[in-house]
GUTI-504516 format. One line per 8 residues: their letters; for each residue z, x, y of C-alpha. Coordinates in Angstrom, 1 decimal, always signed. Last residue first. Example, Ala and Ser with C-alpha at 12.3 -4.5 7.8 and 13.67 -1.06 7.14 Angstrom:
BEGIN
SA) +7.1,+13.7,-1.1  +7.8,+12.3,-4.5
end
This chain:
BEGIN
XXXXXXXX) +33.4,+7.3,-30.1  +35.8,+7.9,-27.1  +38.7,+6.0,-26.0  +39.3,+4.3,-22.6  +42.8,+3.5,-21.6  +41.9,+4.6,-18.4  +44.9,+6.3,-17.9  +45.0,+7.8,-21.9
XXXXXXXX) +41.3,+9.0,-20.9  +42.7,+11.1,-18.1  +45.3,+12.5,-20.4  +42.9,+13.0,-23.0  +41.1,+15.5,-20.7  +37.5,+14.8,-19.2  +34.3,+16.6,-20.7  +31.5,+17.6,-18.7
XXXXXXXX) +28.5,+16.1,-16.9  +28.7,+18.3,-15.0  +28.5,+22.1,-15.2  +28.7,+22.9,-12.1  +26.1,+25.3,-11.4  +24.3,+23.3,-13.9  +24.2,+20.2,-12.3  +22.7,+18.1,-15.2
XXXXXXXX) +20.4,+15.2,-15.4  +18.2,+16.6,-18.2  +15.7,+17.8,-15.5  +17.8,+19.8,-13.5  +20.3,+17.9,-11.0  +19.9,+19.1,-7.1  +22.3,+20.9,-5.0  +20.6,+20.8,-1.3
XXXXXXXX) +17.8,+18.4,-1.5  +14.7,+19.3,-0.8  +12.9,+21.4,-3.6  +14.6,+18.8,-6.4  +12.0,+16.5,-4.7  +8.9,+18.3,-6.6  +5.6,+18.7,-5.1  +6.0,+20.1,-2.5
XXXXXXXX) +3.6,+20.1,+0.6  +6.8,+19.8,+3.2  +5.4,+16.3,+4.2  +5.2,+15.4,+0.7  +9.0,+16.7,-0.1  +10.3,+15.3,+2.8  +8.9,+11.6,+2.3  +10.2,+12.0,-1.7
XXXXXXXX) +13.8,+13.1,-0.7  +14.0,+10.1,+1.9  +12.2,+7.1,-0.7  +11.9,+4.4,+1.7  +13.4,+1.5,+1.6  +12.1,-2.2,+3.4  +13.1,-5.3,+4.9  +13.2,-8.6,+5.2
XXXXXXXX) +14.9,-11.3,+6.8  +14.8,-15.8,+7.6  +18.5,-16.8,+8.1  +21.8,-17.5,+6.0  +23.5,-20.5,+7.7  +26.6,-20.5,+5.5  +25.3,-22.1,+2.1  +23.1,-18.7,+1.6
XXXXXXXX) +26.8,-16.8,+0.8  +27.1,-18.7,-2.2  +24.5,-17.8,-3.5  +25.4,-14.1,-2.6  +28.8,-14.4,-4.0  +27.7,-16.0,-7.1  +25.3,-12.8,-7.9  +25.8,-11.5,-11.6
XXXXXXXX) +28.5,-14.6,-12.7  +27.0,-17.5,-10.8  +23.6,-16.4,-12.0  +25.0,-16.2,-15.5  +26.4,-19.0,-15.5  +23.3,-20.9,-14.2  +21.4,-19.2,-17.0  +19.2,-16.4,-16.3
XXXXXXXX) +16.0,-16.2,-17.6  +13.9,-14.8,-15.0  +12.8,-18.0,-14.5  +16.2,-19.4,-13.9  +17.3,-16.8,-11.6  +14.2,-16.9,-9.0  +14.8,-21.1,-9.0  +18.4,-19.9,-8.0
XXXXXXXX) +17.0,-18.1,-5.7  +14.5,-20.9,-4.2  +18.1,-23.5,-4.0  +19.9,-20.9,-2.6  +17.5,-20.2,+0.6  +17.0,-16.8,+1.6  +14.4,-15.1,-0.3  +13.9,-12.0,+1.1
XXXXXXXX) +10.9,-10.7,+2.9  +9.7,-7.5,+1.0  +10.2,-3.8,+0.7  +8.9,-0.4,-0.7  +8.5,+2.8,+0.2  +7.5,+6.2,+0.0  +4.9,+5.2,-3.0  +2.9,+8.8,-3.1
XXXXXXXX) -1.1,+8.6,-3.3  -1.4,+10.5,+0.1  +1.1,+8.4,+1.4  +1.8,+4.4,-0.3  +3.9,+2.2,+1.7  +4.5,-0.7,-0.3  +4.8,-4.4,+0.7  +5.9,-8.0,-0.5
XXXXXXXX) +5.9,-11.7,-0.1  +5.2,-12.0,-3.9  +1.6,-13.7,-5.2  +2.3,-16.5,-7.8  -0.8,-16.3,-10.2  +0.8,-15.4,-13.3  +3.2,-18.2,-12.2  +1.1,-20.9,-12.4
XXXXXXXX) +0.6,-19.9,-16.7  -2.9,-19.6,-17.5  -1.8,-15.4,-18.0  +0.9,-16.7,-20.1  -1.6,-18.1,-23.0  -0.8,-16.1,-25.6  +2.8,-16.5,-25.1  +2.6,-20.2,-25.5
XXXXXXXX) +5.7,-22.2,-24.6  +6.3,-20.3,-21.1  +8.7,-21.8,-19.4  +8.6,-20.9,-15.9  +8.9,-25.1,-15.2  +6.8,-25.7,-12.1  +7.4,-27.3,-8.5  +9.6,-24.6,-6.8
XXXXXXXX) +7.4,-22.0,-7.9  +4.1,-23.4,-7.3  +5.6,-24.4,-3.5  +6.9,-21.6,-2.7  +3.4,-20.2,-3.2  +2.2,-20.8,+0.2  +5.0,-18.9,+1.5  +4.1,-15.9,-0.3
XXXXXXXX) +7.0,-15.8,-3.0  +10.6,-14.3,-1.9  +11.8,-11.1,-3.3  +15.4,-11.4,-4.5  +14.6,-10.7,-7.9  +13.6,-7.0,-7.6  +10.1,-6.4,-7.7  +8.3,-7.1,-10.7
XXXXXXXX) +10.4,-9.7,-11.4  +10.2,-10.2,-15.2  +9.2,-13.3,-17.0  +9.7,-14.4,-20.5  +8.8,-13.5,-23.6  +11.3,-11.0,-24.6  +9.1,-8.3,-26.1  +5.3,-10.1,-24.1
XXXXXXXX) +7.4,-9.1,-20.8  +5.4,-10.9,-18.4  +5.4,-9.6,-15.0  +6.5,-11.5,-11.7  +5.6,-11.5,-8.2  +2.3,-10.5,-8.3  +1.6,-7.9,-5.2  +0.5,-9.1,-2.1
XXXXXXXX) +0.4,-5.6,-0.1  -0.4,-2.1,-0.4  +0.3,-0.3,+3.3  -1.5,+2.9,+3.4  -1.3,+6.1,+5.1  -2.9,+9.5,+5.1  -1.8,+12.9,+5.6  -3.6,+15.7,+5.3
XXXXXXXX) -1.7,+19.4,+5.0  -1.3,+19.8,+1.5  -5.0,+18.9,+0.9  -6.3,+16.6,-1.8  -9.7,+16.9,-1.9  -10.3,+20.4,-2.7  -12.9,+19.5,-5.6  -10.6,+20.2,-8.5
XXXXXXXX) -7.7,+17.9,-6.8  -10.0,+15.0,-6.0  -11.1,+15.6,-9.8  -7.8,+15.4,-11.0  -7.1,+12.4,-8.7  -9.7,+10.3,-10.6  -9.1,+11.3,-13.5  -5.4,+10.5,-13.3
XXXXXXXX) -6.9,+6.6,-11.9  -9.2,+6.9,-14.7  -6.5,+7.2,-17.6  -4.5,+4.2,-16.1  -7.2,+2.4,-16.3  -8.6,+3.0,-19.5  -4.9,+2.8,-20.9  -4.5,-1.0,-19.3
XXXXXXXX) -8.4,-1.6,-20.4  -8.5,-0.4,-24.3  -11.5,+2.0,-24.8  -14.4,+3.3,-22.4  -14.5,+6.1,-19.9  -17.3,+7.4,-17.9  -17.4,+10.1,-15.2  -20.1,+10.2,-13.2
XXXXXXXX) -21.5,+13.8,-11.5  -23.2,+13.3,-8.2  -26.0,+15.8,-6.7  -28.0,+13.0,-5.8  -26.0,+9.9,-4.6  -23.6,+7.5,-6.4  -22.5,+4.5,-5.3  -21.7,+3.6,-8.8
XXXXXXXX) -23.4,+0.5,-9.5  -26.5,+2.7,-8.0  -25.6,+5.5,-10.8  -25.6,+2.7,-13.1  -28.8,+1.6,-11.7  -30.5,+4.9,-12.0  -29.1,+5.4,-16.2  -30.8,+2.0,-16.6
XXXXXXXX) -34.3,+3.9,-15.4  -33.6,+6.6,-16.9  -33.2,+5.4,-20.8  -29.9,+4.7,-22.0  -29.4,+4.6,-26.0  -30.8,+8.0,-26.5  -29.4,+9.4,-22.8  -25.8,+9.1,-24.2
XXXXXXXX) -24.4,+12.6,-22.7  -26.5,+11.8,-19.8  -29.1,+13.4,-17.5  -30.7,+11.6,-14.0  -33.6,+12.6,-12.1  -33.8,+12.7,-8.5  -34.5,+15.6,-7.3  -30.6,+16.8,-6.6
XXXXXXXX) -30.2,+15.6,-10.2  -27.4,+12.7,-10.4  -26.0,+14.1,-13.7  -24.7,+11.0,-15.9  -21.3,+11.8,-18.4  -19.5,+10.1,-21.1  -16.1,+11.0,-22.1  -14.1,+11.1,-25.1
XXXXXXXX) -11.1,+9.5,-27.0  -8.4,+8.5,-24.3  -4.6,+9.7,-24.4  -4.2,+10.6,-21.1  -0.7,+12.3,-21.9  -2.1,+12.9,-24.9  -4.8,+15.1,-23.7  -8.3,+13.9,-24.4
XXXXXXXX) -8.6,+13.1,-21.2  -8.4,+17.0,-20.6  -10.7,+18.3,-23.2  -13.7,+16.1,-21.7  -12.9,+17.8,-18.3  -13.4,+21.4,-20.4  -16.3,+20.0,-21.7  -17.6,+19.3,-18.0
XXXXXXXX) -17.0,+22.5,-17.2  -18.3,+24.2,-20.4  -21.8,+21.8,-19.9  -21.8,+23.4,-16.8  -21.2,+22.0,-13.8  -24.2,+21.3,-11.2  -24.4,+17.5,-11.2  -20.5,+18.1,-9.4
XXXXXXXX) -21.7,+17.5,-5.9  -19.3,+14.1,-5.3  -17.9,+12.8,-8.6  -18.9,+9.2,-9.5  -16.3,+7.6,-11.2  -16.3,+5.1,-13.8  -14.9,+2.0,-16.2  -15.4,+0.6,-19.5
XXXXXXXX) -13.5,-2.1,-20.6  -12.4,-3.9,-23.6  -14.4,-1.5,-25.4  -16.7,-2.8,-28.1  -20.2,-2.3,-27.0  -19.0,+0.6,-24.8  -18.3,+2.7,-27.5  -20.8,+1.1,-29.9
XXXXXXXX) -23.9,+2.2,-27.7  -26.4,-0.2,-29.4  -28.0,-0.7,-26.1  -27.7,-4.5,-25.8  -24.8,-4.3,-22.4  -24.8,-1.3,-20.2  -26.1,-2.4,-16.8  -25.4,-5.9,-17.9
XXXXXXXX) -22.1,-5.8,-17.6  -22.7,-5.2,-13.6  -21.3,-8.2,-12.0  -21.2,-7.7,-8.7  -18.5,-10.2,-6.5  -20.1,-10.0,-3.0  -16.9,-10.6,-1.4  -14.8,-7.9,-3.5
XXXXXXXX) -12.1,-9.1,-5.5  -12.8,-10.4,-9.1  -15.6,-8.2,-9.8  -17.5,-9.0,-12.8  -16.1,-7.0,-16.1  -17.5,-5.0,-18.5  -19.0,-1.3,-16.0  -16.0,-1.4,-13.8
XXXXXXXX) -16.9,+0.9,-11.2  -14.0,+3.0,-9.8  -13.8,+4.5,-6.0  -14.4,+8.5,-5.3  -13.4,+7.5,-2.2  -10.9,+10.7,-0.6  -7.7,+11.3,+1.3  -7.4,+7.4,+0.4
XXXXXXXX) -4.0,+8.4,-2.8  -3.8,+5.2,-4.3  -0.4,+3.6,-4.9  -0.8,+0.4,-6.8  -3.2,+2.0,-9.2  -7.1,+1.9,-10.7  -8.4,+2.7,-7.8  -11.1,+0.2,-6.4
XXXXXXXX) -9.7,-2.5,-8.4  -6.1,-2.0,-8.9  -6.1,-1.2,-5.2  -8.2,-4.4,-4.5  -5.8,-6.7,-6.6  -3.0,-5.0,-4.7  -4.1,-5.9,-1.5  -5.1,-3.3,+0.9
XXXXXXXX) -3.7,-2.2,+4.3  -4.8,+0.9,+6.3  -2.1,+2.2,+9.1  -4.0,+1.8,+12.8  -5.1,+5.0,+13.7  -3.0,+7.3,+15.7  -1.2,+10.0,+13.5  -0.2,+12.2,+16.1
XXXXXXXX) +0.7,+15.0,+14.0  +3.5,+17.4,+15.4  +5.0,+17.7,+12.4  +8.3,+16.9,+12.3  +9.1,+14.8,+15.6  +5.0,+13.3,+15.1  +5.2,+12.9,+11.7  +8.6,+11.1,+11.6
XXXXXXXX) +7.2,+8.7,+14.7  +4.1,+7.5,+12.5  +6.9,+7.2,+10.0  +8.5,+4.9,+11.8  +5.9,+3.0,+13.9  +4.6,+2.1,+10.1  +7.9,+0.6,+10.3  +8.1,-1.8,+12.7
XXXXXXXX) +4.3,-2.7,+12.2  +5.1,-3.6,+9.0  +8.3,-5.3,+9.3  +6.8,-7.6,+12.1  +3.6,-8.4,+10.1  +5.2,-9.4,+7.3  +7.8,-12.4,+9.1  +10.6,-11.6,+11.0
XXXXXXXX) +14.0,-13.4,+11.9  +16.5,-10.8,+10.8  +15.6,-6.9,+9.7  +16.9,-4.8,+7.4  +16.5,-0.7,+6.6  +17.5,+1.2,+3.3  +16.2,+4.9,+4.6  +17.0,+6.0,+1.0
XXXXXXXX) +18.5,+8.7,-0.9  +18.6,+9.9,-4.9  +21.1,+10.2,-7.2  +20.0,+10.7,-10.8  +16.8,+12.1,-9.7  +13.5,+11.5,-10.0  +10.4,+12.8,-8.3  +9.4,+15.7,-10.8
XXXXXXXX) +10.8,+13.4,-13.5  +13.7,+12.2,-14.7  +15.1,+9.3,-17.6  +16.6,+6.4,-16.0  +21.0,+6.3,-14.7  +19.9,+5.1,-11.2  +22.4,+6.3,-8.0  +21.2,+5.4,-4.5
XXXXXXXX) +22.7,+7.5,-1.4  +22.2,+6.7,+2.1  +20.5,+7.0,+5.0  +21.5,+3.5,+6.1  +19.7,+1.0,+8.8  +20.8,-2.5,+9.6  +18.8,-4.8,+12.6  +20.0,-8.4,+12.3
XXXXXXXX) +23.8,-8.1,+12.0  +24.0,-11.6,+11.9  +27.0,-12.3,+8.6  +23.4,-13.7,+6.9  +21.9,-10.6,+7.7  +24.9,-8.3,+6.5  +24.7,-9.9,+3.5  +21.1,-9.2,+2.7
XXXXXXXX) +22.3,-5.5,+3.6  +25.1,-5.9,+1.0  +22.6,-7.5,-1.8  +19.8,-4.8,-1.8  +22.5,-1.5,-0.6  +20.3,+0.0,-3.5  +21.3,+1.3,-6.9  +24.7,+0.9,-6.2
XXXXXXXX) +27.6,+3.1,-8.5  +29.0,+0.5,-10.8  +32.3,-0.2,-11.0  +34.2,-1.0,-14.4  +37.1,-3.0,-15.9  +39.0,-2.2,-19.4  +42.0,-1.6,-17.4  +41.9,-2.0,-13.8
XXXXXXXX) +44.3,+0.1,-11.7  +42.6,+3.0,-13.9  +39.2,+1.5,-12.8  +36.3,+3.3,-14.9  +32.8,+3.9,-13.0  +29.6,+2.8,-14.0  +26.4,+4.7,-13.7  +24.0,+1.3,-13.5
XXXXXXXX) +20.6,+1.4,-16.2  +17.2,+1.0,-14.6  +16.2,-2.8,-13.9  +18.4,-5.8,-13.4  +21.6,-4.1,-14.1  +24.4,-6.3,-12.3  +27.6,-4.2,-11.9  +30.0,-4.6,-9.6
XXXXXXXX) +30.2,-2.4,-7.1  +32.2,+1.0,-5.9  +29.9,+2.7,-3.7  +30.2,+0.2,-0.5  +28.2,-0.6,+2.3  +27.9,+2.0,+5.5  +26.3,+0.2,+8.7  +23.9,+2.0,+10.9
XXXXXXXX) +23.0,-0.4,+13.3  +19.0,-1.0,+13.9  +18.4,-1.7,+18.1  +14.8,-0.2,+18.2  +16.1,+3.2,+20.1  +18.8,+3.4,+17.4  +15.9,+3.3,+14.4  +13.4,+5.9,+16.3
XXXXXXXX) +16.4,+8.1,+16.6  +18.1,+8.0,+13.1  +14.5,+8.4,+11.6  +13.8,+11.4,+14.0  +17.5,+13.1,+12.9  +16.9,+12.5,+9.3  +13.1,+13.8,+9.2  +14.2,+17.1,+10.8
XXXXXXXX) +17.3,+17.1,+8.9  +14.8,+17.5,+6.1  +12.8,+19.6,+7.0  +15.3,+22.3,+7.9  +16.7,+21.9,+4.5  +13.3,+23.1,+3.3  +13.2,+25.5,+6.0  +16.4,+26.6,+4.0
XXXXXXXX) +14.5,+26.8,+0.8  +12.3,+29.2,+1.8  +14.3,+31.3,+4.0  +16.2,+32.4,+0.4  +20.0,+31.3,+1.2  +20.0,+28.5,-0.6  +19.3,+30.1,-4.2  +22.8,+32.0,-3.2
XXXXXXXX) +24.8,+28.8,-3.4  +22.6,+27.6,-6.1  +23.5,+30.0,-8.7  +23.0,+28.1,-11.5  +19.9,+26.5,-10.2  +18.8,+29.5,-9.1  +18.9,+30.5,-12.9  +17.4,+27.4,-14.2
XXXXXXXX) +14.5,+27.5,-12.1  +13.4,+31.3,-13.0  +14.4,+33.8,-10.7  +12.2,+36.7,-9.5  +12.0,+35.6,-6.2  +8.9,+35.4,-3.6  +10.4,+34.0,-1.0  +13.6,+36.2,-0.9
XXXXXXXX) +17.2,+36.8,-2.3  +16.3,+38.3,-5.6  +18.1,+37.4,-8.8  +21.4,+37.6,-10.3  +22.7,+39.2,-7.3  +24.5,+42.6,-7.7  +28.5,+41.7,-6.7  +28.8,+41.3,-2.9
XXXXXXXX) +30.7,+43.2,-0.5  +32.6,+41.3,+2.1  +33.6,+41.7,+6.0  +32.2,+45.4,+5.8  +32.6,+46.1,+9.7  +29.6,+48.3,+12.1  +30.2,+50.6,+15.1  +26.6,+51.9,+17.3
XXXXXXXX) +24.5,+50.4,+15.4  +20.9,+50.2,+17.1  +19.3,+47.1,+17.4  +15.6,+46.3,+17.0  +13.2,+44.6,+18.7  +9.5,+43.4,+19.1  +9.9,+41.7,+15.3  +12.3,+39.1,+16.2
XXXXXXXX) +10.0,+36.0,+15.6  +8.8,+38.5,+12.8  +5.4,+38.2,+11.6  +4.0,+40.5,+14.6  +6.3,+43.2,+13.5  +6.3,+46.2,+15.8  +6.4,+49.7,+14.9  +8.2,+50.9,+18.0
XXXXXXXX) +10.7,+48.4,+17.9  +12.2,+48.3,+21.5  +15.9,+48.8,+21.6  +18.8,+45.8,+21.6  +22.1,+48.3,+21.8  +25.0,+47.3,+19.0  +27.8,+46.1,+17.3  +27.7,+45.5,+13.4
XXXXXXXX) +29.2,+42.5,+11.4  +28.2,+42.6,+7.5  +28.3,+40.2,+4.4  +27.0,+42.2,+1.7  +23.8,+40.3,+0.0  +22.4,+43.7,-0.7  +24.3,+46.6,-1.1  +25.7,+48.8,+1.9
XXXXXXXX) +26.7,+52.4,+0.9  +30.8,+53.3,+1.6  +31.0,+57.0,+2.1  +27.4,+57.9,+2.3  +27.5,+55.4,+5.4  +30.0,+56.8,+7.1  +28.4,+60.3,+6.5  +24.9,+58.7,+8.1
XXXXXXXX) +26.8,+56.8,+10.9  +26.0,+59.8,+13.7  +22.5,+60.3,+12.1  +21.2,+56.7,+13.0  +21.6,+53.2,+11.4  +19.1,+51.1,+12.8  +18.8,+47.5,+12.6  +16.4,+45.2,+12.0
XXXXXXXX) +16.9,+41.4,+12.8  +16.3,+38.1,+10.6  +16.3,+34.8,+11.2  +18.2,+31.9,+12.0  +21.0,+31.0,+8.9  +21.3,+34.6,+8.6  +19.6,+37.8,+8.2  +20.2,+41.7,+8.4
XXXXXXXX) +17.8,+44.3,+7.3  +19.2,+47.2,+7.7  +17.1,+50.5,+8.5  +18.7,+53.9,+7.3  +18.0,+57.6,+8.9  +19.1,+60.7,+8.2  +16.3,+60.8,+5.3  +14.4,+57.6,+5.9
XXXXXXXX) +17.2,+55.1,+3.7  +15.7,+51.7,+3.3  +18.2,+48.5,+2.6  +17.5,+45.2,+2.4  +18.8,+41.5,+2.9  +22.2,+42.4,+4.2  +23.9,+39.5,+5.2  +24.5,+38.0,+8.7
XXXXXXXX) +27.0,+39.4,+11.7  +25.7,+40.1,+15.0  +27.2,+41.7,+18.0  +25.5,+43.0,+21.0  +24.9,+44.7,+23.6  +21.7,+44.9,+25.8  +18.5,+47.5,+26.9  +16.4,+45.3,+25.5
XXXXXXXX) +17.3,+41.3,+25.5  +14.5,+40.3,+27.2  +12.0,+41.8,+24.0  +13.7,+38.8,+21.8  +16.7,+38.0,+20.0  +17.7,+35.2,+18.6  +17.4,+35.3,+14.8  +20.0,+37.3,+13.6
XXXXXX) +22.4,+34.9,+15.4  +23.4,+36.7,+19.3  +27.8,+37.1,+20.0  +28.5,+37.9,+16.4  +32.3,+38.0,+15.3  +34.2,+37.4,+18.3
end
């Protein structure tokens, strides 16, 4: 038997017992005659002690780090106990030990704190997995994984595998396609959902479907990208909004009890997305904190009381908000106090091209209230008060002002926003809160090819009260300038995001199950009736046969893990991640095939 305890088993009720472990040798400290061992595996670590009697032995043939070891020994009491060490009221004393494998010097240190870059560990993966930090990564995750798999059996969902070999329909991110040998010339795509199969599945009456399974998206990567990625893909039959929402909010409400021991009670928030965009200035706001926008130069459009506050900063001659096409704020809880550095320093970093805005304005909310502004010549106090009103601001409140073209105003105040939160200690690792987004527009326009995009996925079905718009108008849209009048500008999609501490984790919708609405979806995409029968034939065809009423919802599995594990990079939890250029550089892959392989495929190379 090669270890009868793990390195991480055993406790002060095993003193004064044999054993055998076997691990690796994470340190080594020689005390004169005697040595300590550090020895860890998959569980923990355990000291050992190497006495005078093995002090020739070990002359003779040293141990190294990372050698794989088995030793048999008596459990002792640790007199210099280690209160950080789930083992650390022990120790075992070697009474025979067995090299099993010596191991070359590793490239970098097998610990927390490493001395390897990203790009090393990533080439040595297989020994970057055995630092305890990644592992309890990997422990996370299997975590989450076996508490989704539960919660979704216990609610009657069937875990049904769908092919990896499709055809290939790119609505969206670019496919990874596959070469058929048996099929010259012909290609599979690798899925980038189980969308259609699952929506098969309903109509075939499997009504509850779950995968954990593996998505593939040839796009450019990010922190929280990669090239294969996995879902929970989850369907349901015969349920309306509510039923999916409460279905799965009881899901992750579940995950972070099993994982986390939070029992996250209160009811999950929901918010259109006209009030996210609104109040936030994204789809996915992070609700740890308020810190809530102001448009200063346009009337609100969502809130009951609808304030209009252009006149707060209209006929002062300020050309910067005088000609903005919007001009929006924050109002930064107890920052009056920074500097003029600080809040240069904050000018500096909206500035920054990837915020890409021209300056900043500023109002101090003096604790005795008086007010200060970068533009007090063109404001006086008394109009620089009822901004700060507008604003919700209180005494001892720094706004934030940005002006300039709206989309990049927005999208530069909603970073700002979460800098700040960041700055001020808002954002903690270890709060979690929830948000369902719902009602979101069901198309785009996409001014390049003028014509509408789903801004979903095109099997998204309208708010049932705007079937009807769809259904009775031509998506034609003979004016460009003029889309925004179009009906469908205003057609609201039957869909949901689950947004956690300002992280989409997942998104969903009711279907659309009828062939006659999909094929209305098609057209105003701008897909000819060929080409609709050509892309997705089998599922029209497949809504002739009794489909019925379903929805359902993905969430992002390496993104969930990586937020609840305070990361804030996916590569962190997943086992043999791609770098950044879409490469496995332990493996070197992508790589070259040989010309024989080509020859098979009869595919030749530019």
């Amino acid at each position: 038997m090669y270890r009868k305890h793990t390195c991480g088993e055993l406790r002060a009720a095993h003193i004064g017992q044999e054993t055998t472990l076997a691990g690796w040798v994470q340190t080594v400290r020689k005390f004169g005659a005697i040595t300590f061992v550090d020895l860890r595996d998959r569980y923990g670590i355990t000291q050992l002690v190497f006495g005078e009697r093995m002090g020739e032995r070990l002359d003779a043939e040293p141990l190294g780090r990372e050698f794989v070891l088995q030793i048999h020994g008596s459990v002792i009491e640790r007199s210099n106990k280690n209160p950080n060490l789930p083992t650390g009221d022990i120790e075992v004393t070697v009474s025979d030990y067995t090299i099993l494998n010596r191991s070359a010097v590793p490239p970098f240190t097998i610990q927390d704190d490493t001395d390897g870059g990203d790009d090393l560990r990533m080439r040595y993966r297989y020994l970057d997995l055995r630092r305890s930090a990644v592992r309890r990564n990997l422990e996370l995750r299997y975590a989450v994984n076996r508490s989704a798999r539960n919660y979704l059996h216990e609610n009657h969902f069937m875990d049904i595998e769908t092919p990896f070999l499709i055809k290939s329909t790119p609505e969206g991110a670019r496919d990874f396609v596959v070469p058929s040998r048996m099929n010259p010339g012909q290609f599979y795509a690798l899925p980038q959902s189980p969308q259609t199969f699952k929506q098969l599945l309903m109509v075939s009456g499997y009504d509850r479907y779950y995968q954990i399974v593996k998505c593939f998206r040839d796009e450019d990567l990010r922190a929280d990208r990669q090239p294969e990625f996995t879902q929970i893909d989850c369907e349901m039959s015969f349920v309306e909004q509510d039923d999916i929402l409460r279905m799965f909010e009881g899901l992750v409400k579940r995950i972070f009890l099993d994982v986390k021991g939070i029992d996250y009670a209160e009811p999950v928030a929901r918010m259109t997305w006209e009030e996210a965009m609104w109040r936030y200035g994204n789809d996915k706001p992070d609700i740890r904190f308020e810190m809530m926008l102001c448009n200063l130069k346009k009337p609100d459009t969502v809130f009951t009381d609808r304030t209009d506050h252009r006149g707060l900063i209209a006929d002062a001659g300020f050309n910067v908000f005088d000609n903005a096409e919007t001009v929006l704020a924050i109002a930064v809880p107890g920052a009056s106090e920074y500097t003029r550095k600080q809040t240069d320093e904050i000018t500096d970093w909206v500035k920054r091209p990837q915020i890409g805005m021209q300056g900043m304005v500023t109002i101090k909310c003096n604790a005795d209230g008086t007010f200060k502004s970068s533009v007090d010549k063109f404001y006086p106090e008394e109009r620089l008060k009822a901004i700060a009103h507008a604003c919700r601001a209180v005494a001892g409140d720094l706004i934030l002002i940005l002006a300039g073209a709206e989309e990049r105003t927005r999208k530069a105040i909603s970073e700002l926003r979460l800098e700040m939160g960041q700055r001020l200690g808002l954002r903690r690792k270890d709060e979690f809160k929830l948000l369902w987004v719902l009602d979101f527009p069901l198309f785009e326009y996409s001014e390049d090819d003028n014509r509408w995009v789903a801004r979903h996925h095109p099997f998204t079905s309208p708010k049932p009260d705007h079937i009807p718009v769809m259904i009775g108008n031509d998506p034609s849209i003979p004016d460009p300038s003029a889309y925004l009048s179009h009906p469908y500008a205003q057609i609201k999609a039957n869909a949901y995001d689950m947004v956690l501490n300002g992280n989409e984790i997942g998104g969903g919708s009711i279907r659309i199950f009828q062939r006659e609405l999909q094929e209305k979806m098609f057209a105003a995409l701008g897909m000819s009736e060929e080409e609709s029968i050509h892309k997705f034939g089998f599922l029209l065809g497949a809504f002739e046969y009794g489909a019925p009423p379903h929805g359902g919802i993905a969430f992002g599995f390496d993104r969930l893990c990586s937020i609840l594990g305070g990361s804030e990079s996916i590569r962190d939890f997943i086992a043999f991640p791609k770098n950044n250029s879409g490469r496995d550089v332990m493996l070197d892959a992508p790589s070259s095939i040989d010309e024989k392989q080509l020859e098979e495929l009869q595919i030749g190379l530019k």
